[in-house]
C-alpha positions as CSV (number, residue, x, y, z in Angstrom):
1,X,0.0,0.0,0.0
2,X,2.0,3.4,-0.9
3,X,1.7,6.0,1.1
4,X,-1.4,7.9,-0.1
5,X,-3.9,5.6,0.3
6,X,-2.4,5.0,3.8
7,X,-2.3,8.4,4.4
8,X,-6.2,9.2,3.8
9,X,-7.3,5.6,5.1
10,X,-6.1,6.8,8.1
11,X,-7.7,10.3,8.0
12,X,-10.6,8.4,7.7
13,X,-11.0,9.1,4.1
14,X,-12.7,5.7,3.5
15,X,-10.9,3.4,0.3
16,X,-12.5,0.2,-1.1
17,X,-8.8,-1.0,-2.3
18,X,-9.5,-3.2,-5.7
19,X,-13.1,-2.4,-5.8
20,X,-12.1,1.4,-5.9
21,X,-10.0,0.8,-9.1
22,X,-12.2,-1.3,-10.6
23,X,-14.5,1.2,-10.9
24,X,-11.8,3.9,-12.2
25,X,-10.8,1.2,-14.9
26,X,-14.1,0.5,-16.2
27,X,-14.3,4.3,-16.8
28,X,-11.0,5.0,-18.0
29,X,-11.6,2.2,-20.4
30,X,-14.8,3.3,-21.8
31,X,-13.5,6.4,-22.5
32,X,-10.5,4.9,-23.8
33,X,-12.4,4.1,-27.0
34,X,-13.0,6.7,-29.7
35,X,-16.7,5.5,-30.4
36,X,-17.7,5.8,-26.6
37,X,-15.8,9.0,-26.3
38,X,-17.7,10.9,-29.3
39,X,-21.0,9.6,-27.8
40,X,-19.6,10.8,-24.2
41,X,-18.7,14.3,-25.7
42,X,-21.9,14.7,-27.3
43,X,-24.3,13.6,-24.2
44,X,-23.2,16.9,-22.4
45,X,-25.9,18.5,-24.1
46,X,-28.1,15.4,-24.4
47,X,-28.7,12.9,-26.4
48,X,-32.5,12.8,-27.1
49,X,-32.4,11.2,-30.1
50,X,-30.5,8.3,-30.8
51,X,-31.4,7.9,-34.6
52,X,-29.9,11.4,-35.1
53,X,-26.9,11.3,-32.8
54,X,-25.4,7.5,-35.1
55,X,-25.6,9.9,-38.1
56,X,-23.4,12.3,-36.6
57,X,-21.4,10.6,-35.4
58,X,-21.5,7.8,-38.1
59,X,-21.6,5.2,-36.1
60,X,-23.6,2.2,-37.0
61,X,-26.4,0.7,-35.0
62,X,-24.2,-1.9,-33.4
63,X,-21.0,0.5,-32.5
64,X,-23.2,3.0,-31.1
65,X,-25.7,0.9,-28.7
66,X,-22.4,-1.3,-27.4
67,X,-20.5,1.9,-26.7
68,X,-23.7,3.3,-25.2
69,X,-24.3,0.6,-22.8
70,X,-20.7,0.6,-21.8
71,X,-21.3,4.3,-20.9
72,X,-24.3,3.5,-18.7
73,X,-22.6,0.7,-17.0
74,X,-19.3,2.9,-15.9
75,X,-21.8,5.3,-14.4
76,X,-20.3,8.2,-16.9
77,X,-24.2,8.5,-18.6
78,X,-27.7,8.1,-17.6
79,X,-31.0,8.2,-19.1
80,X,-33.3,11.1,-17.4
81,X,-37.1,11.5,-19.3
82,X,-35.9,9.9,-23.1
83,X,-32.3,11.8,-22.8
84,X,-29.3,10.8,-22.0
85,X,-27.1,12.8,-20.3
86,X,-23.7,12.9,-18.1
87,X,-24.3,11.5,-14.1
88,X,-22.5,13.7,-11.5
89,X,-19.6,11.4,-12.3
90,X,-19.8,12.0,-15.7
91,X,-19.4,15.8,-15.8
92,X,-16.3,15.5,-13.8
93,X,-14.9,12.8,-16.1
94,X,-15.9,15.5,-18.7
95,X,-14.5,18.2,-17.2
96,X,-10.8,16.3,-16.5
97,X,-11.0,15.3,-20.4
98,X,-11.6,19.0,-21.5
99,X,-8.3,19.5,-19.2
100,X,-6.2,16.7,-20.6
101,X,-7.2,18.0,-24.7
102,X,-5.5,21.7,-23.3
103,X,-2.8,19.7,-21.8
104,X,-1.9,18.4,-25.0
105,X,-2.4,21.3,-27.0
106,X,0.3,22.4,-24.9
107,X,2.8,19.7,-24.2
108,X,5.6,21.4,-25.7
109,X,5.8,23.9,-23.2
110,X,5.1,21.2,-20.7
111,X,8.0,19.2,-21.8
112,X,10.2,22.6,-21.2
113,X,8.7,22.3,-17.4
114,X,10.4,18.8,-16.8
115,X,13.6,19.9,-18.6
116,X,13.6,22.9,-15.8
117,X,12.7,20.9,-12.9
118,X,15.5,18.2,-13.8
119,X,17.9,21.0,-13.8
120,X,21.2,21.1,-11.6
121,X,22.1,24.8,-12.1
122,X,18.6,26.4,-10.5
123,X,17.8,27.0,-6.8
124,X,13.8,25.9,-6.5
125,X,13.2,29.5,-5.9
126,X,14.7,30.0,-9.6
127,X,13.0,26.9,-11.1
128,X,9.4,28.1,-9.6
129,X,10.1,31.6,-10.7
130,X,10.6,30.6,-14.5
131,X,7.6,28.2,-14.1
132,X,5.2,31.1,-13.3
133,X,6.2,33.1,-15.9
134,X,6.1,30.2,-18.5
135,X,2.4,29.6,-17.2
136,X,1.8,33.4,-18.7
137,X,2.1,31.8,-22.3
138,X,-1.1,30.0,-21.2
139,X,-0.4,27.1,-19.2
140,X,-1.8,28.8,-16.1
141,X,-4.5,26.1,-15.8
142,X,-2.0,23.7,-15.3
143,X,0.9,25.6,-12.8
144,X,-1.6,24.3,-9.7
145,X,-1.7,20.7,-10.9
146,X,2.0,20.8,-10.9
147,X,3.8,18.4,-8.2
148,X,0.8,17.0,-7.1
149,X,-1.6,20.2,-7.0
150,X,-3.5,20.4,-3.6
151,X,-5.3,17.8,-2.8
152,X,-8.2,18.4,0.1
153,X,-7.9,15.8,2.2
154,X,-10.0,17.4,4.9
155,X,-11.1,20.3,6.4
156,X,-11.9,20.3,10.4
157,X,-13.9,23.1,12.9
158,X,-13.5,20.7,16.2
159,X,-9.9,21.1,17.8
160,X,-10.0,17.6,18.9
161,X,-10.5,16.6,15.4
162,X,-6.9,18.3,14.7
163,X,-5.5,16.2,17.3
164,X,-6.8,13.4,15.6
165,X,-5.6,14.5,11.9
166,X,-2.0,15.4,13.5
167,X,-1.6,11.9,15.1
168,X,-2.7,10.2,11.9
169,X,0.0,12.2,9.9
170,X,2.8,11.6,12.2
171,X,1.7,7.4,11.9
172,X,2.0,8.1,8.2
173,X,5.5,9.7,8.4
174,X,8.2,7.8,6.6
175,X,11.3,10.5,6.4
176,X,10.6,13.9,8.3
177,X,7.7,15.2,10.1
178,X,7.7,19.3,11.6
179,X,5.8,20.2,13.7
180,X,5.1,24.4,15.4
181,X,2.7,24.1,17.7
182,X,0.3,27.0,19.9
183,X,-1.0,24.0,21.9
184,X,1.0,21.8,24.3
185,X,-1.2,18.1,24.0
186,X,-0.3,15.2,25.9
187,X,-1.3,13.1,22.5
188,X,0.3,14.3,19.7
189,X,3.1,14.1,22.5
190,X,2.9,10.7,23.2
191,X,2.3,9.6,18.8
192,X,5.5,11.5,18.6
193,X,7.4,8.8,21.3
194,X,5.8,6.2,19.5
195,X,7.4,6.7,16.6
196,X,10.6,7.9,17.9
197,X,12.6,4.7,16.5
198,X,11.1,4.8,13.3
199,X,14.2,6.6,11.4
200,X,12.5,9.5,10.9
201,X,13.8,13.1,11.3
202,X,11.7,15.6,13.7
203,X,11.7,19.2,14.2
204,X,9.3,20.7,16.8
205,X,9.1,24.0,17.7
206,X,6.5,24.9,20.6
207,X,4.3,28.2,20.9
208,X,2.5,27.7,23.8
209,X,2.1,30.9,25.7
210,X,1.2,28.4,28.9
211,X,5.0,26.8,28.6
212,X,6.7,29.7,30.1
213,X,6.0,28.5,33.7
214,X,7.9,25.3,32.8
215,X,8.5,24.5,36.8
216,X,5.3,24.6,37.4
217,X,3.3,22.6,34.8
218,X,6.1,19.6,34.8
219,X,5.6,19.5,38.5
220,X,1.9,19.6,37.9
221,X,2.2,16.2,34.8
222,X,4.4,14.7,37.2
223,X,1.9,14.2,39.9
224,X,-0.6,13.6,37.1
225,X,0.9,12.0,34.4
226,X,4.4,11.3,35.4
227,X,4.9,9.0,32.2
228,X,5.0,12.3,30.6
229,X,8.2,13.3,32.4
230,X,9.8,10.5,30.9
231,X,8.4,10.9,27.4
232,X,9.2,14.8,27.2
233,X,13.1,13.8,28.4
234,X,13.4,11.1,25.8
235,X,12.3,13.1,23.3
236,X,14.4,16.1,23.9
237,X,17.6,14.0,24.0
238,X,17.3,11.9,20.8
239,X,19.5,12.7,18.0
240,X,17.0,12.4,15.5
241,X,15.1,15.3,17.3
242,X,15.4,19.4,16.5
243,X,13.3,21.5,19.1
244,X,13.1,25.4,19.9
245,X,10.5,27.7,21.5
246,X,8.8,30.8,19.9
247,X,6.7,33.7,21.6
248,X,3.6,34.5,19.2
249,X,3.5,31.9,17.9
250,X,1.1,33.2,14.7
251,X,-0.8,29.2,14.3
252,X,-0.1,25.7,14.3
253,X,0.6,23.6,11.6
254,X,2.6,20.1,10.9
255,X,4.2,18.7,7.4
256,X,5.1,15.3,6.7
257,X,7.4,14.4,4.0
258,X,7.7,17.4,2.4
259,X,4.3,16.8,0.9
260,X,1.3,16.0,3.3
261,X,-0.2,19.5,5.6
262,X,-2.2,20.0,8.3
263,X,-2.4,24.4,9.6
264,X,-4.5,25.7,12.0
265,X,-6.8,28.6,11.3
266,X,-7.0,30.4,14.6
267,X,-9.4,32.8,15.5
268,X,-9.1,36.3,14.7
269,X,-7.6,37.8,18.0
270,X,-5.4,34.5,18.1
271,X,-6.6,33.0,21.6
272,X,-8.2,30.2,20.3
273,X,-8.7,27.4,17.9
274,X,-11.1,27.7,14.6
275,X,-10.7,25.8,12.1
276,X,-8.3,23.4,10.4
277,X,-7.8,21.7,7.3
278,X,-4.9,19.0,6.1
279,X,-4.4,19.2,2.1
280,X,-1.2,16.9,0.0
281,X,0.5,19.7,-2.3
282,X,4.7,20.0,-2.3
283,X,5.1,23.1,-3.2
284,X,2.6,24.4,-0.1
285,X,4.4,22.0,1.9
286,X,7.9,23.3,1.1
287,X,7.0,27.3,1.6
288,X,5.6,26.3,5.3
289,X,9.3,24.8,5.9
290,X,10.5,27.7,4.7
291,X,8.6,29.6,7.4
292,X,9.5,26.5,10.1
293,X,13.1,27.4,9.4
294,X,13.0,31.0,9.7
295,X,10.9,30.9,13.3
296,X,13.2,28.0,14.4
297,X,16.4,30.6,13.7
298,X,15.0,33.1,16.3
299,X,13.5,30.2,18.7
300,X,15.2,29.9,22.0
301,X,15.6,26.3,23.8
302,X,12.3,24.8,25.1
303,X,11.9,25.3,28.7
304,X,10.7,21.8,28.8
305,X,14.0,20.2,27.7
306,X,16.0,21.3,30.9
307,X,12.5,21.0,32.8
308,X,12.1,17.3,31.9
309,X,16.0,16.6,32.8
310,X,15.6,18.2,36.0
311,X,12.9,16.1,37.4
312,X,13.4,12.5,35.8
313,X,16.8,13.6,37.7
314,X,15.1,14.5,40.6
315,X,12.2,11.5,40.6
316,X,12.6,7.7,42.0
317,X,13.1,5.4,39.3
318,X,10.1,3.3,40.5
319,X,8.0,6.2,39.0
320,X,8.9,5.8,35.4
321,X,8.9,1.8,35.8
322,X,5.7,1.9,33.3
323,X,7.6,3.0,30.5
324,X,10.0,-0.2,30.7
C-alpha cells in the first residue's frame, strides 16, 4: 500500500482498495475508446435522439448501442425522461477530459517544465520563478496541478479533530515530520514517542504561551501523568530530534514528508482554535518549511527540555517503571 492511500485511510478518508480501481478502470476504459468518447462528448448537451446522434457521429447501429451501454454501465451517462445525459460522475470525467485535450495542446511547453525541474544549475526558488512566468504563455490552468496540486484531504472546525488529523499524519510519516505548535497536547506528544525509533527526522518547535512557567506545569504532569516526564526527556535527547520555543507563535501547523499539511486557522484575535484543514500539495508544503526554518532561527531552547532533565533527575526510578 504506498503511502497515499495509507495516508487518507487513516484520516478516515474511506478506500474500497481493488473495488475502488475497478471502478476507475471501467471508466477509464470506456473512455478509452473513440466511439464511446464521441458519444460521451456529445451527451453533455443530451442525447435525445439516438437515430440522429449515429448519423453524426456515423456510427452504425451496433458501435453506437455497445458503446452506449458501456457508458451506462461505468456510471459516466444516464437516461433522465428519453435523454441521456452525463451522471455527477460524468461531468467530472468530462470536465478532467476537457483538461487533458488543453494539456496536449500544450505539451511542448510542458516538456520545457520537466527539462527545468531536472535541472542542476537552479535554486527551486529560480525553477518556480521561470515556471510562473512560462504559465503566462497559457499554461496557467495547469501551474496548480503541478507536483501533485492540492489535494483536500480534509477540512476540520472541532480542535479535537486536529489532534486526531495530527496523530494520523505523524503514523503516516516515513522521512521527516515538523511540527510548530500553539498547543502543548499530551497526545500528539505521546504519537510523537511512538514513533521515535522509526528513522524519521523531527523538528518541533513549541508556541505555547502556557509553557513559560515550565517549573510549574512539569511538577503539575508529574503528579498527574508522570509517564510524561519521561516521554518529554526522551524526546528532547534523541538525536533524530530538533526543538526550539517561539513567543507568538502566529498558528499551528505540521508537514510530513515534504508533501502532506495540516495548519491551524486560529481565530481572529489569536486566543483560540477555529478551524483546520490537512491538504497533499509539495510546493505548499515546502513554503511552510520555509517559514519552520525562519521561526526555528530566532526560537530559544524549550523550557521543557532542561524542565524534563531536571525532574526524571530528581524523581525515584520506581516512578517511570511503566515506561520499561
Amino acid at each position: 500500500m504506498n503511502q497515499k492511500v495509507r495516508l487518507t485511510t487513516r484520516l478516515g478518508i474511506k478506500s474500497d482498495g481493488d473495488k475502488q480501481y475497478d471502478k476507475i478502470e471501467r471508466a477509464l476504459s470506456t473512455l478509452a475508446n473513440k466511439d464511446a468518447l464521441k458519444i460521451f462528448q456529445m451527451a453533455k448537451e443530451g442525447i435525445s435522439c439516438s437515430t440522429d446522434a449515429m448519423k453524426k457521429l456515423n456510427l452504425t447501429q451496433k458501435r453506437y448501442y455497445m458503446r452506449l451501454g458501456d457508458l451506462l454501465k461505468a456510471n459516466l451517462i444516464h437516461k433522465d425522461d428519453g435523454v441521456y445525459k452525463h451522471t455527477t460522475l460524468g461531468s467530472l470525467f468530462y470536465e478532467v477530459i476537457k483538461l487533458l485535450g488543453q494539456a496536449v495542446d500544450k505539451q511542448e511547453q510542458l516538456e520545457l517544465i520537466d527539462k527545468i525541474k531536472r535541472s542542476k544549475n537552479l535554486s527551486a526558488e529560480e525553477q518556480d520563478e521561470i515556471i510562473r512566468a512560462l504559465a503566462k504563455g497559457g499554461i496557467d490552468k495547469f501551474i496548480n496541478l503541478i507536483d501533485g496540486g492540492i489535494n483536500p484531504i480534509g477540512i476540520v472546525y472541532k480542535f479535537e479533530d486536529i489532534v486526531e488529523g495530527t496523530i494520523k499524519l505523524i503514523e503516516a510519516a516515513e522521512n521527516e515530520v515538523y511540527i510548530a505548535s500553539r498547543y502543548t497536547e499530551n497526545s500528539i506528544v505521546e504519537a510523537i514517542f511512538r514513533n521515535l525509533n522509526r528513522g524519521i527526522k523531527w523538528h518541533l518547535l513549541s508556541g505555547d504561551k502556557n509553557n513559560l512557567s515550565q517549573k510549574i506545569r512539569m511538577l503539575s504532569t508529574l503528579l498527574s501523568h508522570p509517564r510524561m516526564i519521561k516521554i518529554y526527556y526522551d524526546i528532547f535527547r534523541s538525536e533524530n530530534v530538533r526543538t526550539g520555543y517561539v513567543e507568538n507563535l502566529p498558528f499551528s501547523f505540521i508537514i510530513v514528508d515534504g508533501r502532506y499539511v495540516g495548519i491551524e486557522i486560529p481565530k481572529p484575535e489569536g486566543e483560540g482554535f477555529f478551524a483546520g484543514f490537512f491538504l497533499e500539495n509539495k510546493v505548499f508544503a515546502e513554503k511552510l518549511i520555509e517559514i519552520f526554518n525562519l521561526l526555528m532561527a530566532r526560537a530559544k531552547e524549550d523550557p521543557r527540555k532542561e524542565a524534563s532533565r531536571k525532574y526524571v533527575g530528581k524523581a525515584s526510578q520506581e516512578i517511570f517503571e511503566d515506561m520499561k
